[in-house]
N, C-alpha and C positions, 0 to 999 in steps of 0.2 A: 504494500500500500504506500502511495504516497502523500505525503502533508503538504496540504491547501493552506494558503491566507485566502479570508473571504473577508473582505474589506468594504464598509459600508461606510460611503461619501454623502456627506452633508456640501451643501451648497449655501452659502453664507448672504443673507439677504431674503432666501425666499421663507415665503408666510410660513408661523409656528402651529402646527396642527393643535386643532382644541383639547384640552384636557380630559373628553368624552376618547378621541381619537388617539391619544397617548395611551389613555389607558388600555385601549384594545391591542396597541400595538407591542403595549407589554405585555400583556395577555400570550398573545402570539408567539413573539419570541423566546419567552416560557415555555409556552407549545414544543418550539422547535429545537430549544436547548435539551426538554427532557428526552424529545424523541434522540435525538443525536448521542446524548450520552448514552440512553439505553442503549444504542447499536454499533457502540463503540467507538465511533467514530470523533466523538468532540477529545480532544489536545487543552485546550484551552480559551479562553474568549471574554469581552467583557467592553461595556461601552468605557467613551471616553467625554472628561470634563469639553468643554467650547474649547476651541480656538485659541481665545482668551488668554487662558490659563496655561497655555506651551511657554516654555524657556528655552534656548535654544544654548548648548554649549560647545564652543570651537577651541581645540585644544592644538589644533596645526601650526599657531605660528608659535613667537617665543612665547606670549602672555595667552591665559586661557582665557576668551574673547566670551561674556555671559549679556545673552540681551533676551529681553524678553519678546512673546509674541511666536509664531511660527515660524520656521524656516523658511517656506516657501510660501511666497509671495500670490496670492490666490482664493479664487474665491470657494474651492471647493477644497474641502479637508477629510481626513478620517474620521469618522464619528464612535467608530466599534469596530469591533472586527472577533473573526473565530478564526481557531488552527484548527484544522477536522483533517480525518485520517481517510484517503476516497481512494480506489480501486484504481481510477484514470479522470482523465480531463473531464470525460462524460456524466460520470458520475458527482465530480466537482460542481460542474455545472447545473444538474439539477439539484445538489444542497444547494447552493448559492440562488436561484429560483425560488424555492420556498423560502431561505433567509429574507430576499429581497422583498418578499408579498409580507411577510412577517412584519419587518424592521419598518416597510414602507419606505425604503431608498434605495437605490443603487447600490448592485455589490462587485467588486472586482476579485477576480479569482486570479490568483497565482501562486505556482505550484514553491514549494522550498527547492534548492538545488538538494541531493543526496549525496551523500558522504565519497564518494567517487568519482565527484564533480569536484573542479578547480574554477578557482575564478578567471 
């Protein structure tokens, strides 16, 4: 099996679903988390604070460079994301379909490189 990042982007600006809507979506990804763990499949997973709240640290040059804010410069960010354990891409693909109906946002799938991969 291979491990998946499924990656759920928020887009910075558009309208904040209502709190009837939040909640179903929580609901949901409850749903999807139990099913996942039950089937082995979840690694690990978990939303993330806004935007806002990133710190970025640059340890490249001589002084460690600390700013707050994102790294990249954009309107759309990570929101949460899962590591899940899938068979192949196809497989990936339909987790990441029910995440995204779940979550109610975009998910990006990408696989980890395995241990016999170089950079």
């Amino acid at each position: 099996m291979t491990l998946y990042l499924l990656s759920v982007h928020m887009v910075e600006g558009e309208e904040v679903p209502s709190d009837d809507e939040m909640q179903r979506r929580f609901k949901a990804v409850d749903e999807f988390n139990t099913k996942i763990l039950a089937s082995g499949q979840w690694v690990f997973g978990g939303g993330l604070y806004p935007v806002d709240t990133a710190t970025v640290v640059d340890a490249t040059g001589p002084e460690v460079l600390v700013t707050d804010g994102p790294f990249a410069e954009a309107k759309e960010h990570i929101g949460g994301f899962w590591v899940l354990r899938a068979d192949d891409l196809d497989a990936a693909m339909k987790l990441a379909t029910e995440a995204s109906g779940a979550c109610g946002g975009p998910v990006e799938v990408r696989p980890f490189q395995d241990d016999t991969e170089t950079l």
